[in-house]
C-alpha positions as a printed Julia matrix, in Angstrom:
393×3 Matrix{Float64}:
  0.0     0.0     0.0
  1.11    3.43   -1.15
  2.53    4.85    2.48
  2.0     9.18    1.55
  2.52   10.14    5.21
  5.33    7.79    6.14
  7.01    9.12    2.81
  6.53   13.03    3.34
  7.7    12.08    7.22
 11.05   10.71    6.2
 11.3    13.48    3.69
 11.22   15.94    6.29
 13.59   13.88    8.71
 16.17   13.77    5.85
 16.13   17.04    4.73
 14.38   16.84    0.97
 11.85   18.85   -0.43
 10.64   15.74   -2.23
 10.77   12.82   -3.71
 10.46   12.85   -7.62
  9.75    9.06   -8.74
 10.58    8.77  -12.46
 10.15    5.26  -14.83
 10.18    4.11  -18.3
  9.17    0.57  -19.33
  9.62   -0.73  -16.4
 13.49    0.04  -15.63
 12.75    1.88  -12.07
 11.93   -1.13   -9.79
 12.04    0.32   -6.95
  9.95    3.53   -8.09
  7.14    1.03   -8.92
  6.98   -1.38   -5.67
  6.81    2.14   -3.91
  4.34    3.7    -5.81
  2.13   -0.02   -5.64
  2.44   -0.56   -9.44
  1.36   -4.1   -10.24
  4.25   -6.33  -11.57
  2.48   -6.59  -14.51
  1.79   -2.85  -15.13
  3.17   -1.98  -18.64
  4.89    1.56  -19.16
  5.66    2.74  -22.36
  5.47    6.1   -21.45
  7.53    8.06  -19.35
  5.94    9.05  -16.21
  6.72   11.27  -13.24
  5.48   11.57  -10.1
  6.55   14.27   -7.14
  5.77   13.84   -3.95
  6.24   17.35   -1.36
  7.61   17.41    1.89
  4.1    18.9     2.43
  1.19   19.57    0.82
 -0.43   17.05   -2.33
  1.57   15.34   -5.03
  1.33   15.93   -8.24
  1.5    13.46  -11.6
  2.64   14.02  -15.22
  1.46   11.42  -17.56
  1.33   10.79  -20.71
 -1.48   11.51  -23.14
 -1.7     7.96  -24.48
 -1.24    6.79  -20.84
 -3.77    8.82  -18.62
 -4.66    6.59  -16.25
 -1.41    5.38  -15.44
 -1.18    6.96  -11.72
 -4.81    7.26  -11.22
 -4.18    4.75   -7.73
 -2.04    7.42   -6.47
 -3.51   10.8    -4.91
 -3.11   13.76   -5.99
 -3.46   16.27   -9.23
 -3.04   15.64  -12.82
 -0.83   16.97  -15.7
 -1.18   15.54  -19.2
  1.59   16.15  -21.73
  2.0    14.78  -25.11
  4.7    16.89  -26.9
  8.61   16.64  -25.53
  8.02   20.08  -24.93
  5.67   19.53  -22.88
  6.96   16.8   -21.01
 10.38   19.38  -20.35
  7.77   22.18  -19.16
  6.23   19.7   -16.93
  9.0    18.74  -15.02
 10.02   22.06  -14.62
  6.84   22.54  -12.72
  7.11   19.55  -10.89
 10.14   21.22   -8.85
  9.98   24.66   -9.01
 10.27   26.28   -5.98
 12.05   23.24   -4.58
 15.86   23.0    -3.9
 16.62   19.91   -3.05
 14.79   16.61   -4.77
 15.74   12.91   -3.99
 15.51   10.3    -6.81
 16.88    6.84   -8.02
 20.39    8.14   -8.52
 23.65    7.53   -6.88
 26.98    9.75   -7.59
 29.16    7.8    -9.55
 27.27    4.99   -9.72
 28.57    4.15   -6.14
 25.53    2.61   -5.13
 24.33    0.5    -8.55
 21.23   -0.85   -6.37
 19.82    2.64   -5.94
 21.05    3.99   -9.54
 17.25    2.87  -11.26
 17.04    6.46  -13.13
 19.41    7.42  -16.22
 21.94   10.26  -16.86
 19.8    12.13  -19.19
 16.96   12.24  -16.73
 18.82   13.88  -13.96
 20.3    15.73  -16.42
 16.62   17.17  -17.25
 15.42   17.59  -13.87
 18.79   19.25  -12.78
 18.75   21.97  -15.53
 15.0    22.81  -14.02
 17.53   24.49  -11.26
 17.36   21.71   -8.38
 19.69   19.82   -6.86
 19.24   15.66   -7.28
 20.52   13.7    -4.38
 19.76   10.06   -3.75
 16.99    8.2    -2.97
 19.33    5.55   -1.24
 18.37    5.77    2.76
 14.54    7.14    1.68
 14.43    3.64   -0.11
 15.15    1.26    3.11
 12.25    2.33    4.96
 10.05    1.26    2.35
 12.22   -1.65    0.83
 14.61   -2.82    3.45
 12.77   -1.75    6.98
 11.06   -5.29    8.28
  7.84   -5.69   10.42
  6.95   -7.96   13.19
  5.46  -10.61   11.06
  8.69  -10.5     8.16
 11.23  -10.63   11.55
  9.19  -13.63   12.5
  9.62  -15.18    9.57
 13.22  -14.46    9.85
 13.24  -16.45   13.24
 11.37  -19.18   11.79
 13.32  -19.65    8.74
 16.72  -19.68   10.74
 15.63  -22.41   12.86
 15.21  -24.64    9.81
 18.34  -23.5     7.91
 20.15  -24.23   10.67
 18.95  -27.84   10.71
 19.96  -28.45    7.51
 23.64  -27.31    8.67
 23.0   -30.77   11.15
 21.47  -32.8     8.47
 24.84  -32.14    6.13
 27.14  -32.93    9.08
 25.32  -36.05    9.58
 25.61  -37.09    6.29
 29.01  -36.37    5.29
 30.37  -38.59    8.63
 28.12  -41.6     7.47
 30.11  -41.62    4.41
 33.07  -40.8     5.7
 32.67  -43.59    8.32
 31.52  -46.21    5.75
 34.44  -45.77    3.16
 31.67  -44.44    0.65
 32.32  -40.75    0.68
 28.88  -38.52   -0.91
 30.01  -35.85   -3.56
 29.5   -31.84   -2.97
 26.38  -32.3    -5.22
 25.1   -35.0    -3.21
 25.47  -33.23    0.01
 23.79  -30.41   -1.96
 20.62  -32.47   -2.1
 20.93  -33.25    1.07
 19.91  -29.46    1.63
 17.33  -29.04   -1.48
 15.5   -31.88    0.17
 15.08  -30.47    3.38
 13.95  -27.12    2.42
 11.51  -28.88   -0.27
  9.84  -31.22    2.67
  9.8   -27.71    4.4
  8.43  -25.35    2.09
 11.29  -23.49    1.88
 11.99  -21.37   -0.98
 16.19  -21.0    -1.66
 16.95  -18.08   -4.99
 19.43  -20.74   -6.03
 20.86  -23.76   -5.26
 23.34  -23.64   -2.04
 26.99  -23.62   -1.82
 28.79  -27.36   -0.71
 32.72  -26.21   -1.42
 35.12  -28.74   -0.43
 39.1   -28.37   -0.58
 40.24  -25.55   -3.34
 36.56  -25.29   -3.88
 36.07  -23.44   -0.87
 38.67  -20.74   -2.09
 35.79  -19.61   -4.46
 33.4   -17.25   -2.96
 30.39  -18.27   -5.29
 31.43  -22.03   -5.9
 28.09  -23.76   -7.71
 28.62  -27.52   -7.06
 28.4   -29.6   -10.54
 28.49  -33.02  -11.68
 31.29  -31.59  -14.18
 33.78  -31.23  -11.56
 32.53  -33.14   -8.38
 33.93  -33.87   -5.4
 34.28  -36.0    -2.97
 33.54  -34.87    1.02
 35.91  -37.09    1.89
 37.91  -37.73    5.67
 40.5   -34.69    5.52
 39.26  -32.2     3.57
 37.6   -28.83    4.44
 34.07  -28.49    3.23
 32.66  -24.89    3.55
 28.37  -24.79    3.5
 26.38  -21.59    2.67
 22.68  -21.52    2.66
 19.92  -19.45    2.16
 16.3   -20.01    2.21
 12.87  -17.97    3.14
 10.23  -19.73    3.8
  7.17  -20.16    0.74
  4.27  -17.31    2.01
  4.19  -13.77    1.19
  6.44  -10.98    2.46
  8.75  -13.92    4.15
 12.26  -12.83    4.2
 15.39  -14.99    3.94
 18.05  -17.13    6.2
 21.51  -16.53    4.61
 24.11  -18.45    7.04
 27.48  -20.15    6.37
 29.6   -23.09    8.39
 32.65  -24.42    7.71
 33.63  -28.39    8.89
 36.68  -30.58    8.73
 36.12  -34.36    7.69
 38.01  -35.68   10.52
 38.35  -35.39   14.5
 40.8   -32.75   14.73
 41.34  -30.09   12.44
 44.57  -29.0    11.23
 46.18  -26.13   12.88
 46.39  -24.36    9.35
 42.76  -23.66    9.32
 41.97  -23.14   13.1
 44.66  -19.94   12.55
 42.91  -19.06    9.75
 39.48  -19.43   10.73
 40.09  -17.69   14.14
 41.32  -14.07   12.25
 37.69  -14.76   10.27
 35.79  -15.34   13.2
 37.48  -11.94   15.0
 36.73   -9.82   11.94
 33.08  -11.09   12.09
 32.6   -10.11   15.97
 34.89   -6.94   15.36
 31.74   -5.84   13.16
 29.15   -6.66   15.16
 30.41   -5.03   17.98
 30.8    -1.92   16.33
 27.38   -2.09   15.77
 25.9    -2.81   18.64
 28.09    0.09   20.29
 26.73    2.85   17.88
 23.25    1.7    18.46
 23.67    1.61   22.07
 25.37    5.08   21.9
 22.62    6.67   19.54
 24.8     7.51   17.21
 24.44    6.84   13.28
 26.33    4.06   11.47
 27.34    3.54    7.65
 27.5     0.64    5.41
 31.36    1.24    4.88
 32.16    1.91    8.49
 31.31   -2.21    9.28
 33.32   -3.44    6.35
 35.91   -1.18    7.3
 35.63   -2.52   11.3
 35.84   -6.32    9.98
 38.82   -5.93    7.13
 40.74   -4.37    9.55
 41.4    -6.94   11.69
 42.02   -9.75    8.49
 44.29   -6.6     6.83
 46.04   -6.2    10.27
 46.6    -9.92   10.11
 48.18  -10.31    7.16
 45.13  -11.59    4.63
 43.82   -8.67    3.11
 44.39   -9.68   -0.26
 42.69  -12.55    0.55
 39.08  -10.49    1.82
 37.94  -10.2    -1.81
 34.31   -9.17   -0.84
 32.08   -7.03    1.46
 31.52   -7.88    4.86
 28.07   -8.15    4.44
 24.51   -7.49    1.98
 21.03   -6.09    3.13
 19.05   -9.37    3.55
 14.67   -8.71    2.95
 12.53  -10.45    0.59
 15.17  -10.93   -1.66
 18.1   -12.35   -0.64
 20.31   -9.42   -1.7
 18.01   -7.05   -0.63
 17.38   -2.76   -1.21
 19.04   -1.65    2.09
 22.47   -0.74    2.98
 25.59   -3.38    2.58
 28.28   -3.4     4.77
 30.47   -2.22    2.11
 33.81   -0.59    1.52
 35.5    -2.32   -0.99
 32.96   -3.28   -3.92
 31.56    0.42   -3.55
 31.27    3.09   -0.95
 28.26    2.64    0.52
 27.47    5.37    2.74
 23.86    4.73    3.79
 22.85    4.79    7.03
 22.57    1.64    8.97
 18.4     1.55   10.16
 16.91    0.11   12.66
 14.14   -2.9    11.85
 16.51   -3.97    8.67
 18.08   -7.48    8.35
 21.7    -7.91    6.79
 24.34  -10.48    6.77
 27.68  -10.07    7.95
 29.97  -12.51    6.59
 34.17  -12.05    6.52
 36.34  -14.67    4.21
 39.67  -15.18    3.53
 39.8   -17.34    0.24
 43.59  -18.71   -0.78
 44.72  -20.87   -3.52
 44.04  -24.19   -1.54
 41.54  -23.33    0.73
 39.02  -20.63    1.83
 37.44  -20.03    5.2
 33.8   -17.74    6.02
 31.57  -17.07    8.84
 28.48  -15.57    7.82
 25.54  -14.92   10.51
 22.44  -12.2     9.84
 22.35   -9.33   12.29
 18.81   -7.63   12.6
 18.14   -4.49   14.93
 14.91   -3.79   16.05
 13.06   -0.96   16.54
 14.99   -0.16   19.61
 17.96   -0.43   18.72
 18.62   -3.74   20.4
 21.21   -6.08   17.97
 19.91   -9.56   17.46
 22.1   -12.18   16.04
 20.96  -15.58   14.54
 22.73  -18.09   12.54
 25.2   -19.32   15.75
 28.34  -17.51   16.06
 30.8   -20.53   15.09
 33.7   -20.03   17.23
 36.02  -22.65   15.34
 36.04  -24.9    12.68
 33.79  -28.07   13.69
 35.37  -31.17   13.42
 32.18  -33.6    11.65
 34.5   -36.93   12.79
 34.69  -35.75   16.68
């Protein structure tokens, strides 16, 4: 449902006169789950709509297309000539100064960068300034309610059984001399979300050995391997469960095949597992604190401590993504490296945070999902692993 109040409140709170939403054929995603457009909703011509700090919004719409906001309140401009449709905008902002859209400088932010170059470039010669939409768009893409953070809780229970049902497995073969395969274990984990009505984006990660020194392994019957006693086998898995607005599990465990893991990867692990906490507790002391917190300023907390160790070229992603409906979701990453992501960390959003350190032979990640409430109050699920579990002990 189209939320007019909430959106002229957290215009006001972030300092905007308002909030021009902007889309052709489709390409402004996040313009359209805002303004309630139905998936199916075909534009073929452009429309704009502004929405004030105060007072009513206003629409410009196509001639061919009249009815194309007519869900939305507020008044009505037709255009049909470009001339018209430059005049229009013009009126949209005038008197404004300062207009959020789709748009991120430099492309920093390619999530939030929905509206082209030539666009801004028309609304900014109308004598405005554009800033981004990016922070406006988390509390109406990335912000969670009671019933989606439930569904967070309920999902993480059963992801992390599947973690148990994998560990399981890959001793019985161990034990047995019959070793399964990464895509077998795989199963193992397709299987139990199916018999739970769990929906995963894509199949899950089962890296084992050199495998694991691949960020996005995908497990094939090309190159399959065996989870066999003495090798490292890395696990991440995501799932949300199958009803509406549900919102996803994203966790990751790592396991030896054997009952006592090699020093090599204990070291290893244990600068990972530091890095992880390192960011968490940042967080949960600037929420405590009141104070605001950035995307960057958690990667930043957690690469430290693997760069101070002597792996930084080996940290060859962010610390962690916004985590919603989609498993990559709208809200702010914990991100200093891939881009500079400087929006604000909110409370009532869901993101993972998730450190690796990914050599030639081996790679090692702890992922857990960090959501804060609408008090500010940190809650962590996914289990903290504190070492690398040995599956034979």
């Amino acid at each position: 449902m189209f939320q007019l109040a909430g959106i002229q409140k957290a215009l006001k709170e972030f300092g905007f006169d308002g909030w021009l939403f902007f889309d052709f054929h489709g390409a402004n995603v996040l313009a359209r789950r805002i303004l309630d457009f139905e998936s199916s909703a075909l534009v073929t011509r452009r429309f704009y709509y502004m929405v004030p700090a105060e007072g009513e919004p206003t629409k410009l719409v196509h001639r061919i297309e009249p009815g194309m906001l007519d869900h939305l309140p507020g008044t009505k401009k037709i255009y049909l000539k470009w001339e018209e449709l430059e005049a229009g905008v013009a009126d949209l902002v005038k008197g404004m100064k300062r207009v959020a859209m789709e748009y991120s400088p430099r492309n920093a932010i390619p999530y939030v960068s929905k509206v082209d170059a030539g666009t801004i470039d028309l609304v900014r010669g109308a004598g405005v300034e554009v800033a981004s939409s990016g922070d406006l768009i988390q509390f109406f893409e990335a912000t969670l309610d009671e019933d989606q953070w439930q569904s967070h809780v309920e999902v993480e229970k059963l992801t992390t059984r599947a973690f148990d049902l994998c560990w399981a497995k890959i001793a019985e073969g161990a034990r047995s001399g019959k070793p399964y395969t990464e895509t077998q274990i795989q199963k193992v984990i397709l299987d139990h979300f199916e018999a739970h009505d769990l929906i995963p984006d894509h199949p899950p990660i089962v890296a084992v050995g050199p495998h694991s020194g691949d960020p996005h392994f995908e497990p094939s019957t090309r190159e399959d391997t065996l989870v066999a006693e003495g090798e490292l086998v890395m696990i991440d898995l995501w799932a949300r469960i199958n009803r509406p607005r549900s919102v996803f599990s994203d966790i990751t465990k790592i396991g030896f095949v054997g009952d006592r893991v090699p020093e090599k990867y204990e070291k290893v692990f244990a600068v990972v597992a530091e890095a992880r906490d390192a960011a968490i507790t940042l967080i949960k002391e600037r929420f405590a604190a009141g104070k605001e917190l950035r995307g960057w300023e958690v990667d930043d907390a957690a690469r430290a401590v693997i760069e101070s160790a002597g792996y930084g070229r080996y940290f060859v992603h962010r610390t962690g993504h916004s985590i919603g409906e989609d498993l990559h979701g709208n809200g702010t990453h914990m991100d200093n490296l891939e881009t500079h992501d400087d929006r604000l960390v909110l409370p009532n959003t869901l993101f993972s945070i998730e450190p690796g350190i990914y050599m030639d032979k081996f790679g090692l990640r702890s992922e857990i999902n960090v959501f804060i409430d609408g008090t500010g109050t940190v809650h962590v699920t996914g289990g903290l692993q504190g070492c690398v579990l040995p599956i034979l002990g």
